[in-house]
N, C-alpha and C positions, 0 to 999 in steps of 0.2 A: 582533455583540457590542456594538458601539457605541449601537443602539437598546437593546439589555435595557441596558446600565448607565445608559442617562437614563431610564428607568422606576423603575430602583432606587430614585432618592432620591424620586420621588414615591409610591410604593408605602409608602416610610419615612416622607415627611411625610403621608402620607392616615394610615397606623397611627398614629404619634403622636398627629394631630388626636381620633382616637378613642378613644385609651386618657383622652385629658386632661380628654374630659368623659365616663368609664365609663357612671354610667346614664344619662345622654342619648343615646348611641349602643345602650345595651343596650334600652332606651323605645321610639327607632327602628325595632330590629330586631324586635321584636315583632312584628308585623304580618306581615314575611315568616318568623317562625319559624312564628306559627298557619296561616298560609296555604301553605305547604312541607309542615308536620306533617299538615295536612288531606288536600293532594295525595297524599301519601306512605300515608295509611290509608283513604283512600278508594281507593286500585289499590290497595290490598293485599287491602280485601273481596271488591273485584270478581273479582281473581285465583284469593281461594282461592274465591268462586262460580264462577267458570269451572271450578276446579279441580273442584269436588266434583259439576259440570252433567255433564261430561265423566266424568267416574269414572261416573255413573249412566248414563249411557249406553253407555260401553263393554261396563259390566255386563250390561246388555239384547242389546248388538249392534248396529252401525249399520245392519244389513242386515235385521236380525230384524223379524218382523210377529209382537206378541202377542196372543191374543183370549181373554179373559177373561171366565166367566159369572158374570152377579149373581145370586149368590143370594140367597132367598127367607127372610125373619128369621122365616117362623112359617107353619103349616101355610093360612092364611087367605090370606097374598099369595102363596101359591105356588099355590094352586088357581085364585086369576082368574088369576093368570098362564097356567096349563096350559091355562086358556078358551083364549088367544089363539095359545102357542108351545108346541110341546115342549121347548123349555129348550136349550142347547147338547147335539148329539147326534155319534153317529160318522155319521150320515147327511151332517151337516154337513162335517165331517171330509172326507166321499167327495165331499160336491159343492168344496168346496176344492179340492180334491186334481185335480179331472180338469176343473174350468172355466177355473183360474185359470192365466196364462201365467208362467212365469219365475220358479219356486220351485224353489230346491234341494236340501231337504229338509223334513220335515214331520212334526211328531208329535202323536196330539190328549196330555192328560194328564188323571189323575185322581189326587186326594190327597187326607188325611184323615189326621187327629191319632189316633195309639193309642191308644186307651184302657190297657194295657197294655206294658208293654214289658220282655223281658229279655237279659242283664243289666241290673240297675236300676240308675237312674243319680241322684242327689241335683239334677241339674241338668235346664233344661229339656228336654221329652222330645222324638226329634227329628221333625221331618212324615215321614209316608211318601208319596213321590209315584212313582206307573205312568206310564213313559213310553215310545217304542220307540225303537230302539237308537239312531235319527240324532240323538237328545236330544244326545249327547254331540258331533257336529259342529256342532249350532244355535248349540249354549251356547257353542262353543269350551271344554269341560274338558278338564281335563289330566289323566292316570291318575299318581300316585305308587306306588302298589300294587295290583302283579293286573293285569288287564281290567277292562271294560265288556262290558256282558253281551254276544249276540248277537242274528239274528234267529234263527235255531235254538230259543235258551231264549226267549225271547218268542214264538213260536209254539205252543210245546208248554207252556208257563206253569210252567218248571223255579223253582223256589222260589231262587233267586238272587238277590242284591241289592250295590249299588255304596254305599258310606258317603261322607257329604261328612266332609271334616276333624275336626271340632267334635263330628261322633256318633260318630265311631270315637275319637275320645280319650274320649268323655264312657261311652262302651258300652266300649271295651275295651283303654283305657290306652295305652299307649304299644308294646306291642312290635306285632309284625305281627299284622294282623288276617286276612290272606288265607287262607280254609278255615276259621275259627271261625264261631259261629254266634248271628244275635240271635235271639228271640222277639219276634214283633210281634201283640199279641192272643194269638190259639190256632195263629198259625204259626211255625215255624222259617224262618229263609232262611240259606242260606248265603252268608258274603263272600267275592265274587269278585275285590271292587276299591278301593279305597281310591282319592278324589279329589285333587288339589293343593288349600292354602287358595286361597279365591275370595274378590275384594274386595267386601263391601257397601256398598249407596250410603248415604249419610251425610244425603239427601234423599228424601222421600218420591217416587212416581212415582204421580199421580192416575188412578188404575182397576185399579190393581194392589197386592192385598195387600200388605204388608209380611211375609216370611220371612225367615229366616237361612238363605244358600244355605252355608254349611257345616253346617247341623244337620239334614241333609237323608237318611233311607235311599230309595234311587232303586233302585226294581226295576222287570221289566218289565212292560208295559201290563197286558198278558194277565192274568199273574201276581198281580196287584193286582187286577185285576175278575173273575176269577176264582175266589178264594181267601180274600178279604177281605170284609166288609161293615161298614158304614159304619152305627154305631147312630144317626145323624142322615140318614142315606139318602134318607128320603121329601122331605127338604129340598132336595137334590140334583138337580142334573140330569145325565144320563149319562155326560159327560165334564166338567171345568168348565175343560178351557183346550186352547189350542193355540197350537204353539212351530212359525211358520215362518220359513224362513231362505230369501230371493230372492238369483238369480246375481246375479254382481258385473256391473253396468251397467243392473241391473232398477232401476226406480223404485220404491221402497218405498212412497213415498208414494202413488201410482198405482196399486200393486197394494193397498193396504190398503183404498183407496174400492174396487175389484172386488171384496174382501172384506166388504168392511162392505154394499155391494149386494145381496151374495148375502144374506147373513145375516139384512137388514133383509128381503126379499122374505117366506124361508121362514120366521122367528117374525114378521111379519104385523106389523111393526112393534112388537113388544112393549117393547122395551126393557130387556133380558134380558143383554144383553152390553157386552161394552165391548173395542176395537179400540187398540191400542197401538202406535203405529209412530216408536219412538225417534229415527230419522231428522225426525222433522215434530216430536218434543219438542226436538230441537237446534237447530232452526231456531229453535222459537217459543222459548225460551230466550235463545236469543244474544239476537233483538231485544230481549226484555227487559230482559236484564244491557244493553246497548247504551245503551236509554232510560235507563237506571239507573246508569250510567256516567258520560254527558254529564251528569247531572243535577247529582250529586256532585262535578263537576268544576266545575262554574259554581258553584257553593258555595262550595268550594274558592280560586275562582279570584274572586271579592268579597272574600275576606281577605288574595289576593296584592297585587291592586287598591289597598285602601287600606293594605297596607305601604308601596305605591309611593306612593302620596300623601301618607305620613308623611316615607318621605325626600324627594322636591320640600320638603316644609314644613319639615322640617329641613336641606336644603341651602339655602334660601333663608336661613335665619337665619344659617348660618353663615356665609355670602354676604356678610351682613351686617354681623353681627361683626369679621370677616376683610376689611374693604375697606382700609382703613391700608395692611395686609398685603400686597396686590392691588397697592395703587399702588406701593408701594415695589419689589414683584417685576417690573411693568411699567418703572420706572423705570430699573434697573439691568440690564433687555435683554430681560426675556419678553415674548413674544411670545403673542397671544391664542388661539393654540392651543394655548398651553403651560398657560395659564390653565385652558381646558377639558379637558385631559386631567388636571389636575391635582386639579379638583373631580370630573371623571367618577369620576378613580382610587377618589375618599373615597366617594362613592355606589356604585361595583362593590363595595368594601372589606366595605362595611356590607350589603349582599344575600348577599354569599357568606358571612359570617360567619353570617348571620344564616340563609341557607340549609342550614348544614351543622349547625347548632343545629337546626333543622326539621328535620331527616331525621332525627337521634336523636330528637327529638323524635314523627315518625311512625313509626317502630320502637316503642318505647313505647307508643304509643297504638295502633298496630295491635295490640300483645300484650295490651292491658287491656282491646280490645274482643274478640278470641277468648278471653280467658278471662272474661268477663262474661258475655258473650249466649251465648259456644259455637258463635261462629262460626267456621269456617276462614277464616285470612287466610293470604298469601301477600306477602311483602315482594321487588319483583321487582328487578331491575337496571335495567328500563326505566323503572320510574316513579319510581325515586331520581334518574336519569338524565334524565326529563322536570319533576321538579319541581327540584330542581337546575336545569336550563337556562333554563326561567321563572323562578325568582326572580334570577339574573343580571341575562336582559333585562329583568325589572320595573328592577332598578339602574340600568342603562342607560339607558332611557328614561326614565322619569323622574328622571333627575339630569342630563339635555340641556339642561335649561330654566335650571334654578338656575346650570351650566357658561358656558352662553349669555350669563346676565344678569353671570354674573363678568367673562369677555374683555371684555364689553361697557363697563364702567366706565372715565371718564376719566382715566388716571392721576395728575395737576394733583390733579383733587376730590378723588380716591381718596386720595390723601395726607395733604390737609388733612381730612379725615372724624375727628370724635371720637368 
């Protein structure tokens, strides 16, 4: 109790020193407001980039291996292509399937935009994608309404189909959709199943179209190659993707190069596909956000830098001003550590003031950069909490010096000083 009440009156005389020259202490703190506000919005970009890296990968699946066929923009590159590959095939599909160690499930997919669709819907129309039934383990979906089809109905190509969110509101309003029926083309399907909403990544994923996984009708393989034809067909190659999902303790990354081996052997190196392994996107991700972090921070941390050099050069003046002051308080019994805790106080005083001005400060500017650019920011507790904690010790430290040269003064000169 007796230490906090001799801190009280220097706590009281470091705030008065402050208030009595306002914009000189508000001048001061400059420095640590931009340099706090900087800290403060720069982890906040980072964050919501972590946030939105992560969301897209979850989306994929950490476990999942995607492979993806390029297709061919016009009947000219698709023929030297067919020189070299047959294009993504269920051949392929089968040598996956029985070379490769430590996959859990596996399904190839083929999709294509209706030309048609009914009921008609003012909104965009949604993909049809064929896939077999482990689609719904790979993906991790969640059924709201109905099932998911079977191998039964995928075997025998039963006209069935599963709605994602977005195409059963858009196709068939709001009450239950399960047993009504869309048209797609010249066929009927009936709904089986109704999906949960799925989150979209809010970030493109390099080799991988961009779709709305809610505006999605998902029937089976069969049923879809089957039953359907694709008026851009000849463009096409047999399947144009495959969703697999390796056990828990398989290397994704490991098993995607035995994929992309196979693949590369039998198209003869055409370069026809593209191999997707979410696990090896969050790797090379992080390092980046990583690089891109420290970067921001040493930015950041040059305008905490010379905040601190603004108070050194404004404790030294006051140092200055204040020596009369000095002597007289050494003369009537302080002691030079009284001195320095006394100036520290006024240097802590003027960073924390000046730091909690910054962190309002990067609140604001982290909201004016997500609504400007459209980026996600995320304002964390750690980094109010890490710029907060540096600009203190910026106070600290650089106000040792100016504390230093204060105790240091002879009390005698200190007196007579005008």
């Amino acid at each position: 109790m007796s230490a906090f009440s001799g801190i009280l009156p220097e706590l009281y005389m470091g705030l008065s020193s402050l208030l009595v020259h306002k914009l000189r202490s508000l001048l001061t703190m400059l420095g640590m407001i931009f340099g706090v506000g900087a800290v403060v919005a720069m982890l906040s970009i980072t964050a919501g980039a972590q946030k939105d890296i992560l969301s897209s990968i979850d989306m994929l699946g950490v476990n999942n291996i995607l492979i993806e066929a390029k297709e061919a923009v016009d009947r000219n590159e698709l023929q030297a292509r067919r020189l070299i590959s047959p294009g993504l095939t269920f051949r392929d599909f089968r040598a996956i399937a029985e070379n490769v160690g430590g996959i859990q499930a596996i399904t190839p997919r083929k999709r294509f935009k209706p030309q048609k669709v009914l009921p008609k819907t003012a909104n965009e129309s949604p993909m049809l994608i064929g896939v077999e039934p482990t689609y719904l383990d790979i993906q991790s979906l969640k059924i709201v309404e109905g099932r998911f089809f079977n191998d039964e109905e995928n075997r025998d190509s039963i006209p069935v189909c599963v709605l994602g969110e977005s195409a059963k509101v858009n196709l068939l309003g709001y009450d239950r959709a399960v047993g009504k029926f869309v048209k797609i083309n010249d066929t009927w399907l009936q709904v089986i199943g109704v999906l949960a909403p799925q989150a979209s990544a809010d970030t493109e994923v390099e080799g991988l179209e961009v779709v709305n996984r809610n505006n999605l009708v998902i029937a089976p393989l069969n049923t879809v190659m089957r039953r359907f034809e694709d008026n851009n067909s000849y463009l096409k190659d047999e399947i144009d993707g495959i969703y697999i999902k390796v056990k828990d303790g398989t290397d994704s990354i490991e098993t995607a190069g035995v994929v992309t081996a196979i693949l590369t052997a039998t198209h003869k190196d055409a370069g026809d596909f593209t191999v997707v392994v979410p696990a090896g996107l969050l790797e090379q991700r992080a390092r980046t956000l990583g690089i891109f972090n420290i970067v921001m921070i040493c930015i950041a941390g040059i305008s905490l830098l010379v905040g601190g050099i603004g108070i050194m050069n404004i404790m030294l003046a006051t140092v200055l001003e204040r020596t009369r002051e000095i002597g007289i308080r050494r003369a009537i019994g302080a002691r030079q550590a009284d001195i320095i805790r006394q100036f520290l106080t006024e240097a802590v005083l003027i960073s924390i003031v000046g730091g909690l001005i910054g962190i309002a400060f990067g609140f604001s500017l982290s909201w004016i950069i997500a609504a400007a650019a459209g980026w996600s920011t995320v304002v964390t507790t750690t980094s109010i909490a890490v710029a907060f904690t540096v600009s203190v010790g910026i106070g600290l430290l650089f106000g040792i010096y100016p504390a230093m040269q204060a105790a240091k003064l002879d009390p005698i000169e200190a007196i007579r000083y005008e």
